[in-house]
C-alpha positions in Angstrom: -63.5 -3.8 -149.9 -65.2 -7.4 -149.1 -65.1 -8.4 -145.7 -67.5 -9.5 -143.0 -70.4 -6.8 -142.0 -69.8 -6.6 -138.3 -69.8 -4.0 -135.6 -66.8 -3.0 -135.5 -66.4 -3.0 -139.3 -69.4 -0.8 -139.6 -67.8 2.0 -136.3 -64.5 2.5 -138.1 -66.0 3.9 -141.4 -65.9 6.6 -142.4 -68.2 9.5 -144.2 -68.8 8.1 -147.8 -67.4 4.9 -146.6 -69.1 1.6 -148.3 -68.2 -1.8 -147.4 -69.6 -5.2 -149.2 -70.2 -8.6 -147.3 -67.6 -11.4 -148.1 -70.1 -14.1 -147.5 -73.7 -12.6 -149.0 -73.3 -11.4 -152.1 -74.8 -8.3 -152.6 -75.1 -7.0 -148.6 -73.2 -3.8 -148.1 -73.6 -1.2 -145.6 -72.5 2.2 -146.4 -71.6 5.5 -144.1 -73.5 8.3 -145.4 -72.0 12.0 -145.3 -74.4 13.0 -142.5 -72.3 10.0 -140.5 -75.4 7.4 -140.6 -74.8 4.1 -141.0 -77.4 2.3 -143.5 -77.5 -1.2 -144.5 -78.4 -2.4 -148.1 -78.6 -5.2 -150.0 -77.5 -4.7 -154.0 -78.3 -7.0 -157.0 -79.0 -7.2 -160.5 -82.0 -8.1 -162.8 -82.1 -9.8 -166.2 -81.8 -6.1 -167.9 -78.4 -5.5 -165.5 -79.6 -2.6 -163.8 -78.3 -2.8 -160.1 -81.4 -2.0 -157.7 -80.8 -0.5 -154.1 -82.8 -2.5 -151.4 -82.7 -0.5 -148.1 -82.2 -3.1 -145.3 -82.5 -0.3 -142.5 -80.4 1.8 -140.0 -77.3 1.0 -137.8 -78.9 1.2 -134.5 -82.0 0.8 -135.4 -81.3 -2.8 -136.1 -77.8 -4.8 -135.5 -75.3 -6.3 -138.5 -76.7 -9.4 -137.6 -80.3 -8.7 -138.2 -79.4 -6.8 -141.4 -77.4 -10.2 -142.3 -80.7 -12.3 -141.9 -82.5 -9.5 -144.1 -79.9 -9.9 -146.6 -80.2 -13.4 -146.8 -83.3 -13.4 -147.1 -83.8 -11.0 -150.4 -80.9 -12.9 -151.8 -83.1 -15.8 -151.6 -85.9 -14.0 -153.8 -83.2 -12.6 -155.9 -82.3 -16.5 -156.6 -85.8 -17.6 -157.2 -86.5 -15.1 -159.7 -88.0 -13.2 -158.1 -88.0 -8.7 -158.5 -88.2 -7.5 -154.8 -87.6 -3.9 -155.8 -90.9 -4.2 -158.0 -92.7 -6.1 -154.9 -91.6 -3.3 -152.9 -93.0 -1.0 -155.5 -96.4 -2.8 -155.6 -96.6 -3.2 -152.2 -96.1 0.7 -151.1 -98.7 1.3 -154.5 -101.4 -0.8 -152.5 -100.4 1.1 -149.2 -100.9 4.2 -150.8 -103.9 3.0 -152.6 -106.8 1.9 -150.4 -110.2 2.9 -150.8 -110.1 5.7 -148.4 -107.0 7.5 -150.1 -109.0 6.9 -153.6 -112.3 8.9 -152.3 -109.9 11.5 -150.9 -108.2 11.9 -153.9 -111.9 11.5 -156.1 -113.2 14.7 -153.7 -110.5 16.7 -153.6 -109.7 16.7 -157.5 -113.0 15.9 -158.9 -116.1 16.6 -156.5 -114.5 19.7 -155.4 -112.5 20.8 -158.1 -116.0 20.1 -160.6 -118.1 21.8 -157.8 -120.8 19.0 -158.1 -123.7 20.7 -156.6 -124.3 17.0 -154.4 -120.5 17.4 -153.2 -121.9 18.0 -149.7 -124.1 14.6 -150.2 -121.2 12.4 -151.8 -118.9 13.2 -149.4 -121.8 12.7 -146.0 -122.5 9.5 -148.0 -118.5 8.0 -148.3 -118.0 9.2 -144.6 -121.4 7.1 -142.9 -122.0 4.0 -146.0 -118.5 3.3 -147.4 -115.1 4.2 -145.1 -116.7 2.0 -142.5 -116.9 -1.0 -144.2 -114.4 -0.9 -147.2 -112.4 2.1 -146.2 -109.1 0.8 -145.5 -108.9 -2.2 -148.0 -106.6 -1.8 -151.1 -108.4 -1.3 -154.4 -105.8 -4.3 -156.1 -107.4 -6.5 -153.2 -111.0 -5.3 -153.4 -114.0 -7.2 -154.4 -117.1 -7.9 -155.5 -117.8 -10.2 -152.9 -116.7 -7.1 -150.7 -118.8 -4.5 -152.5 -122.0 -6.6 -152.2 -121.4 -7.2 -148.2 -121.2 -3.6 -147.9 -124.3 -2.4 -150.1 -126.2 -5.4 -148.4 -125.3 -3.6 -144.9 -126.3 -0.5 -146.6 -129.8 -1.7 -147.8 -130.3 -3.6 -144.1 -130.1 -0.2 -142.3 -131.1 2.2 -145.0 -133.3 0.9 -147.8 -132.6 0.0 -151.6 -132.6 3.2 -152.5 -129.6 4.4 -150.2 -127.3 1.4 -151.1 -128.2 2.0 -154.8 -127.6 5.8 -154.1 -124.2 4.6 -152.6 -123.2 2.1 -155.7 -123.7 5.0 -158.2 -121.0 7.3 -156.0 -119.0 4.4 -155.8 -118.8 3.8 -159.5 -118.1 7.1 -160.1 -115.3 7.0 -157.5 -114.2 4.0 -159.0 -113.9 4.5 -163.0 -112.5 8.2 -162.2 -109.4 6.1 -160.3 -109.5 3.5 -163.4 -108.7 6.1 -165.8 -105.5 7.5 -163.9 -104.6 3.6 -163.2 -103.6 1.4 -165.6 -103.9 -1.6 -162.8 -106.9 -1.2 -161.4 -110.4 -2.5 -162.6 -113.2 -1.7 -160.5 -115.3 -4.5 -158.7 -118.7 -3.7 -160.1 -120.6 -4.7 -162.1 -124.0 -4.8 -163.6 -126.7 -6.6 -161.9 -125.5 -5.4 -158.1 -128.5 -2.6 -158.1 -130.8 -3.3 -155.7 -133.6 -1.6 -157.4 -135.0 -0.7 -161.1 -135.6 3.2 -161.8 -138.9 2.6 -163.3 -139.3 1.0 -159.7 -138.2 4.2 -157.7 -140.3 6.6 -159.4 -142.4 7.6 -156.7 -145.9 9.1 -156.8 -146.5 9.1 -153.0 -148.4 12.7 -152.1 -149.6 13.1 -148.2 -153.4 13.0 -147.9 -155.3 16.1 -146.0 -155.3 13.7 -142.8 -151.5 12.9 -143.2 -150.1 16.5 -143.5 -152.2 17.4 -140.2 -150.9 14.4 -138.5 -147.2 15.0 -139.5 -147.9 18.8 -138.2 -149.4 17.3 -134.5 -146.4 15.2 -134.3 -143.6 18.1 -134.9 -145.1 19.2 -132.0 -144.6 16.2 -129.8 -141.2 16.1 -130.6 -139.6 18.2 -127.4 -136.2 16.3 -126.4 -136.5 13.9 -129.1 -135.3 15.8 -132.2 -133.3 18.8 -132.9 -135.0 21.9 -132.1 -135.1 23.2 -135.3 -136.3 20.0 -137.2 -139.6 21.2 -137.1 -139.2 24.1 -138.8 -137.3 22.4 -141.5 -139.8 19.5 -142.3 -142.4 22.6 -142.4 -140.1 24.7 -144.4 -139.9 21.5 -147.0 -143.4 21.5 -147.7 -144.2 25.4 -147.2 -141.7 26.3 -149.7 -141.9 23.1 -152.0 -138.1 23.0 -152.1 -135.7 20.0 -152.4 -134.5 18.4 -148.7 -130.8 19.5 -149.5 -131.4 23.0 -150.3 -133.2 23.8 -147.5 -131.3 21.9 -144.6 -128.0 23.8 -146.6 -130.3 27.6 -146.3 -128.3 30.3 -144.9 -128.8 33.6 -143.6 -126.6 35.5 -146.4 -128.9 34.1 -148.9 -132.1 35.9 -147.4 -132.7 38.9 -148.3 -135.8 40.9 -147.3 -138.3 38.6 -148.3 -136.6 36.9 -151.1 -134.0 33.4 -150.8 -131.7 32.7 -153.3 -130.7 29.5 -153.6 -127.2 29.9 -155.2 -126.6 27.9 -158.7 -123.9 26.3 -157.9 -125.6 24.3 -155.3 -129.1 24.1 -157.2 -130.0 21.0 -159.5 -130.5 23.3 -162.5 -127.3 25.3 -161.9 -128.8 28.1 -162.2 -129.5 30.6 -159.1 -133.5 29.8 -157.7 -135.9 33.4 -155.9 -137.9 31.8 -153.4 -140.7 34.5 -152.0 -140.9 33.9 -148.4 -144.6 33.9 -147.4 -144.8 35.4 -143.8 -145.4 32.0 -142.3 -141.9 30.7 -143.7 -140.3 33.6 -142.1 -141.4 32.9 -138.6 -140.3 29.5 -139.4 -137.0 30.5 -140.3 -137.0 32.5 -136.9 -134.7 35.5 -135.8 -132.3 36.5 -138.2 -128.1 36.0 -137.9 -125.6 37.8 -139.4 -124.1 34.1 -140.8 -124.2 30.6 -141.0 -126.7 27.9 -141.5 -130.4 29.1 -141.5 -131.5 25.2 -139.3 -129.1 24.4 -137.6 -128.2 21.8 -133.8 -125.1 24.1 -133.1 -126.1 27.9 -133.8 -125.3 27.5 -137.5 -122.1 26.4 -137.6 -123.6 22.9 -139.4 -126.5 22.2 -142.0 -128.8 20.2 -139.9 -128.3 16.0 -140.8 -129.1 13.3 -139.5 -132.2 13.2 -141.3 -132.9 9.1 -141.5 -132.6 8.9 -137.6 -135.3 11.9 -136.9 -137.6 10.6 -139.3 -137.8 7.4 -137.2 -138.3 9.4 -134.3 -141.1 11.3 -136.6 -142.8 8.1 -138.1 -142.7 6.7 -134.4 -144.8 9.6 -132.7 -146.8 9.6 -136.1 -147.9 5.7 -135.6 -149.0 7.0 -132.0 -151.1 9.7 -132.3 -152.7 7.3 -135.2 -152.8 4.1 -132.5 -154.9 6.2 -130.3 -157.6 7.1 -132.4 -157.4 3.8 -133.9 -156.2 4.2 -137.5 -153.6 2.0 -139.4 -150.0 3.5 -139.1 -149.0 5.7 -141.6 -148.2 4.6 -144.9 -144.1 4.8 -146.2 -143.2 8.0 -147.1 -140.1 10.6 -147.6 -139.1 14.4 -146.7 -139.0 14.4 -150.8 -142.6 13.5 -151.1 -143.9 17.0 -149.3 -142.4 18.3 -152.4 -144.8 16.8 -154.3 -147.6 17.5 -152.2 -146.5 20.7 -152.4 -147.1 20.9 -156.0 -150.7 18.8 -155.8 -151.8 21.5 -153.5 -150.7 24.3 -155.4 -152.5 22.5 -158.4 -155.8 22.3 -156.0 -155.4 25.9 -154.9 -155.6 27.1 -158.8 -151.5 27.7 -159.2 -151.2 27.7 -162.8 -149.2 24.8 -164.0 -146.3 26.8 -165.4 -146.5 29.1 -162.4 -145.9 26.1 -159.8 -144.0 25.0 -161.8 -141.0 27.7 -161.5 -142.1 27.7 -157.6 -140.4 24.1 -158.0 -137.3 25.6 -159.8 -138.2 23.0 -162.8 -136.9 24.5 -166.0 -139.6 25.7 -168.9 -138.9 23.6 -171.9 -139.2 24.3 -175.8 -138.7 28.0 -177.2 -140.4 29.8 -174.1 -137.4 28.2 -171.7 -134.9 29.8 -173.9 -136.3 33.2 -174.5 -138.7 33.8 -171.2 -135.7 35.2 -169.0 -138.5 36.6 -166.9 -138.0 36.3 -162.9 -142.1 35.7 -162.5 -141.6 36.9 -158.5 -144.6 38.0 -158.4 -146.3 35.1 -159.8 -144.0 32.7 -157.5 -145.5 34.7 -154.6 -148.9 34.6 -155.3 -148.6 30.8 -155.6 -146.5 30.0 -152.5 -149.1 32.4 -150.7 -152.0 30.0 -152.3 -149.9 26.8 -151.0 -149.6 28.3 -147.8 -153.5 29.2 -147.0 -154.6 25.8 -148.5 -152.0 24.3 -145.6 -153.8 26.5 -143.5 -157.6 24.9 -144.7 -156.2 21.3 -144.4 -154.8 21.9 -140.9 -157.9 23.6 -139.3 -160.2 21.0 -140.4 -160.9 18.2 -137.5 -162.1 15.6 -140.2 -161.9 15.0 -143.8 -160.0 16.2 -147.2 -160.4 19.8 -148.0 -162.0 20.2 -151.3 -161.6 24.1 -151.2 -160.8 26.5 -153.8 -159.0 29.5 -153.1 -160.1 31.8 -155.4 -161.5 33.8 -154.1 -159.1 34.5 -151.1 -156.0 35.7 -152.8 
């Protein structure tokens, strides 16, 4: 039946009910078994299937404002235009924006995988890349928009952090491409900030720096997190990587002995670390669960670590402004790993015994066959490392040149 879509058209049909404009082509509105009323508009394309274009609800909108809706996709219709495919495109770039890509990139990739940096990636989208990109479409995204946000990233952060960020990105990025046949991703090569041969770092903490990083955790009452202390301590006591430690909990102590679980250890493989008595008073009173340092009783790893080692280098630069010394040269929580290592070198560690105290797998034959735990050699260096500490931080003046020798 064609007649004019009005009112009182539309209240006298009936379930099942569909009635087609006389004057727009193509506009129909149609009573639907559950008694609602929906206006459509119906047409063709050049292969003759009919597409369905929902117009919207009687009630929700009036015959006349479904009219002018009609109208108007009758209009595209007769400009050659597809609106069902727009429509199509349009709810794809809806569904599609950055933020809906990294959730989909943790949840079946990260996740799934069980990267052992999922914790970092994840930190790194939430703070350097949903703020600034998040909610943009990834068909709309780019490169002009990629560079603004790694330039905010390397304003705030560094180079390293926004060059950090561009790799997760990529990843992110060619893992969508691969289920998407229209997207291509917006990087490309040149938007590093920095060279690897350039990041390589060599930085180790002099005898005079270690003691004035230990006077200034002890300055830092209301300033930091109580148990940041402990944890920039920890780092260098046990020569262990920043993320392993801040992620430490109380189910993976045992007696003396923590086991940092493979699946959350570079190597993938489970690391023993020997806890010298000093490391256990750092790691204080024992729980039954949760995060070994921890702002909120363990519920969280301790973060937050660029904004407390401001707060650090700050009270560092102080203690060194009065006694008249330079402030303190650059340097990272990573690089107490590697003075770490230099000390147990100077405290006669043997190399391949510091070595596994790092968790750095033994190469050649020996790595293959050598399923040995060493423990007790692990021990006896982190014991070394910890009593050379001690040497460097009771001397008022000077490097320690000390062998210890003779005291283990």
């Amino acid at each position: 039946m064609r007649v004019k879509i009005a009112k009182r058209v539309v209240d006298a049909l009936t379930a099942g009910d569909l009635v087609a404009d006389d004057e727009i082509r193509g506009f129909v509105a149609r009573r639907l078994k559950s008694g609602i009323v929906t206006y459509g508009y119906r047409y063709r394309e050049k292969t003759t299937r009919r597409h369905w274009i929902g117009l919207g609800l009687h009630g929700a909108i009036t015959p006349d404002e479904a009219r002018r809706l009609a109208k108007q996709r009758a209009g595209e219709v007769a400009a050659g235009r597809d609106p069902t495919a727009e429509n199509q495109i349009a709810r794809a770039v809806a569904a599609n924006t950055v933020n809906a890509v990294l959730d989909n990139f943790v949840v079946r990739h990260v996740r799934k995988v069980g990267l052992r940096s999922a914790a970092t990636i994840e930190r790194t989208f939430d703070r350097c890349v949903r703020p600034h990109i998040g909610t943009r479409s990834i068909y709309e995204l780019s490169r002009k928009d990629v560079v603004g946000m790694l330039d905010a990233i390397e304003d705030k952060s560094g180079p390293v952090m926004a060059d950090r960020t561009l790799a997760y990105v990529r990843k992110a990025f060619n893992w969508q491409a691969a289920r998407d046949d229209q997207f291509a991703p917006p990087i490309v090569k040149g938007m590093a900030r920095t060279r690897p041969k350039d990041r390589a770092r060599k930085r180790v903490l002099s005898d005079e720096e270690i003691r004035d990083v230990w006077t200034a955790l002890d300055q830092l009452q209301n300033l930091a997190p109580d148990c940041y202390p402990a944890f920039v301590r920890a780092l260098l006591l046990t020569a262990q990587r920043r993320s392993d430690v801040a992620f430490a909990r109380w189910k993976e102590i045992e007696g003396d002995l923590w086991t940092i679980p493979g699946q959350r250890y570079k190597t993938g493989l489970p690391q023993v670390v020997p806890l010298t008595e000093r490391v256990q008073r750092l790691f204080g009173r024992p729980r039954r669960s949760g995060y070994i340092f921890s702002s909120d009783g363990g519920k969280r790893a301790f973060s937050g670590y660029s904004k407390t080692k401001r707060v650090l280098d700050g009270k560092i630069d102080e203690l060194r402004k009065t006694n008249r010394r330079k402030p303190i040269e650059h340097w990272t929580l990573h690089d107490l790993r590697r003075s770490a290592r230099s000390l147990m070198s100077r405290a006669g560690v043997s190399a391949d015994h510091a070595e596994r105290v790092l968790g750095h797998s033994i190469g050649g034959v020996r790595g293959v066959y050598d399923r040995h735990a060493y423990l007790v050699e692990k021990r006896a260096g982190l014991t070394r490392l910890s009593k050379q500490i001690d040497l460097i931080l009771d001397q008022s003046t000077g490097d320690v040149v000390a062998s210890l020798e003779a005291t283990v």
